[in-house]
Each structure stands twice: as C-alpha cells, then as structure tokens.
C-alpha positions in Angstrom: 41.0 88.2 0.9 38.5 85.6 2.5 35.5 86.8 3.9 36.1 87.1 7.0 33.7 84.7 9.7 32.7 85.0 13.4 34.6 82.9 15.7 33.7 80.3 18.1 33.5 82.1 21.5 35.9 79.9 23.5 39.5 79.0 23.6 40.6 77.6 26.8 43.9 76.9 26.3 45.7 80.4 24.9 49.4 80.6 25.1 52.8 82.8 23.8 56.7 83.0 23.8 57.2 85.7 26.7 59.8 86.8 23.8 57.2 87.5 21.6 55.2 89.1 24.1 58.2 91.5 25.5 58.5 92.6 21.7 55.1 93.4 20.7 55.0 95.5 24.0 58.0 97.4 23.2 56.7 97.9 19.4 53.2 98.2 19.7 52.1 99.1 23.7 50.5 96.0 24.2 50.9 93.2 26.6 49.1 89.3 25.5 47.3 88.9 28.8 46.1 91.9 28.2 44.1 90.9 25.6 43.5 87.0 25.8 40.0 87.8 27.4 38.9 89.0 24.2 39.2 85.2 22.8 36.5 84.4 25.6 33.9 86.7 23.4 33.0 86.5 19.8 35.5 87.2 17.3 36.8 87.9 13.8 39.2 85.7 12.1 40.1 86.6 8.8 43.9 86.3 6.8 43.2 82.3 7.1 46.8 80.6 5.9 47.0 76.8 5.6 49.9 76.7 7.9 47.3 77.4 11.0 47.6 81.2 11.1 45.0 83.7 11.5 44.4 87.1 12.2 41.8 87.4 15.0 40.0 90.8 15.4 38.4 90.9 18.9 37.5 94.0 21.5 38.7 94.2 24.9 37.3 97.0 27.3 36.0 98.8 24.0 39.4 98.5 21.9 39.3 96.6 18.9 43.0 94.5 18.5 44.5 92.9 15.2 46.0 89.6 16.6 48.3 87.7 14.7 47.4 83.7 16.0 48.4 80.0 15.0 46.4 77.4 15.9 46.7 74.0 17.0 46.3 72.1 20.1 46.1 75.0 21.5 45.9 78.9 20.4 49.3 81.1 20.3 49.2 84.3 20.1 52.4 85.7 18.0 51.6 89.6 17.5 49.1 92.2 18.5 48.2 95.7 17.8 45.5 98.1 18.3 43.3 97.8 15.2 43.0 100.0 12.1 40.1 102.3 11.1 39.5 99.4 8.1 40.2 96.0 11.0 37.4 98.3 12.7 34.9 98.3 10.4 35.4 94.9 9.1 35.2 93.6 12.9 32.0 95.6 13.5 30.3 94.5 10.2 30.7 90.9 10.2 29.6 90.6 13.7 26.3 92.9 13.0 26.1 90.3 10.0 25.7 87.2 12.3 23.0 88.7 15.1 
C-alpha cells in the first residue's frame, strides 16, 4: 500500500447516485450527507488507483469513516462505513505526522 498523505481541506463540489447512497445505508447505517462535512476538514486519502479512486479517511462528530471516492471535476462519493480499529490508527497517525 501507498503511504497514505493528508488531504487538501476543501472540496466544494461533493456529489453521489442517491442509489448508492440508499444502499450503503441499508448495508452499512450510514447516510452521504451525513458525512460530506468531514471533506471540509483535513483528511486521509490512501488506496490511490489510477482510475481516480480513493479511499478518504475523515472524522465527523468524533467518528472516523472509510470512504470509497472518485475524483474528477468534482468528488463522488461511492461507499462509506464506519472505520476499522487499523483505518483508525492509520487516520490518527498520519495526521499527528503533518502538525
């Protein structure tokens, strides 16, 4: 795996399919605009593929998510879950790593 790197703190422009979203809530309890304010605060990316695709780790109200992304124009969110205990610590270190 890449090592993972701190994100740029802004993406104005953050979209989904409602599909997508509807599923992920029914698999994983969570809803996108539920967590799109975490894109407004520093995050992880790591899982970098050369078709645009990330994985994002970012907190919202003190919950760390995994985010499946794509970017492009803008930033789509595909999939999200509540992070594990390893997404955790690799979120937590790499931002101590950049103060």
């Amino acid at each position: 795996m890449a090592k993972p790197f701190l994100s740029e703190p802004l993406h104005a422009d953050i979209n989904w399919s409602e599909e997508d979203n509807k599923r992920n809530s029914e698999r994983y309890l969570v809803w996108f605009e539920d967590i799109e304010s975490g894109f407004a605060r520093p995050h992880v990316r790591t899982d970098i593929q050369d078709n645009g695709e990330f994985t994002a780790l970012l907190e919202v109200e003190n919950i760390i998510f995994n985010v499946r992304c794509r970017a492009g124009l803008s930033l789509t969110i595909i999939a999200a879950a509540v992070a594990t205990s390893h997404d955790k610590a690799t979120y937590y270190k790499t931002l101590s790593q950049s103060s």
